[in-house]
N, C-alpha and C positions, 0 to 999 in steps of 0.2 A: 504494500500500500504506500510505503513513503509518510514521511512529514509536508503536512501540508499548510499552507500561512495564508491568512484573509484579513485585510483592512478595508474599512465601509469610513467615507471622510468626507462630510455634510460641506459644501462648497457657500461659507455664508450664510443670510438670510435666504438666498434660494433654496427653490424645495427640488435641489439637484443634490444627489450623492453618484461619488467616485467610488466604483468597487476596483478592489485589485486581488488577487489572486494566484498563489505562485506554488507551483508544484514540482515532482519531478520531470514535468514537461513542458516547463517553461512559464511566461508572467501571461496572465488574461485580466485586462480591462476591460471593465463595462461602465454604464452610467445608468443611471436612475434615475426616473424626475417619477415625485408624487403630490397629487394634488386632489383634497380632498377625498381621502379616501381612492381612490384609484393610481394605480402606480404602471407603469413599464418601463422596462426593462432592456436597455439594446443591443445585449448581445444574443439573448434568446427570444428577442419579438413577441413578449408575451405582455399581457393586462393579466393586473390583478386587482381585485375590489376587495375591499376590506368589508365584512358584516359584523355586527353584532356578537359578543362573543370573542371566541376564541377562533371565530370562522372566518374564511375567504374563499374565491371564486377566482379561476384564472383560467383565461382563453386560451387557447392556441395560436 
């Protein structure tokens, strides 16, 4: 499996976060913007909605 390392780095007051991610296969950046409860995500093209709970909803 390897050691694996993840930092999430809130860009300001915007509702942009920087992922990074670095494994034995090298660094993967992504970005996030969330806004009001719904978020994507750009390196997997996905929506997620936040509900109620401990629950969320996420498209393909």
């Amino acid at each position: 499996m390897g050691l694996n390392y993840r930092n999430r780095m809130r860009l300001g007051p915007l509702p942009i976060w920087r992922n990074v991610s670095r494994s034995g296969r090298g660094k993967t950046v992504s970005w996030t913007v969330k806004l009001f409860g719904i978020s994507w995500n750009s390196r997997t093209k996905k929506k997620t909605v936040d509900l109620p709970g401990n629950y969320s909803y996420t498209t393909d």
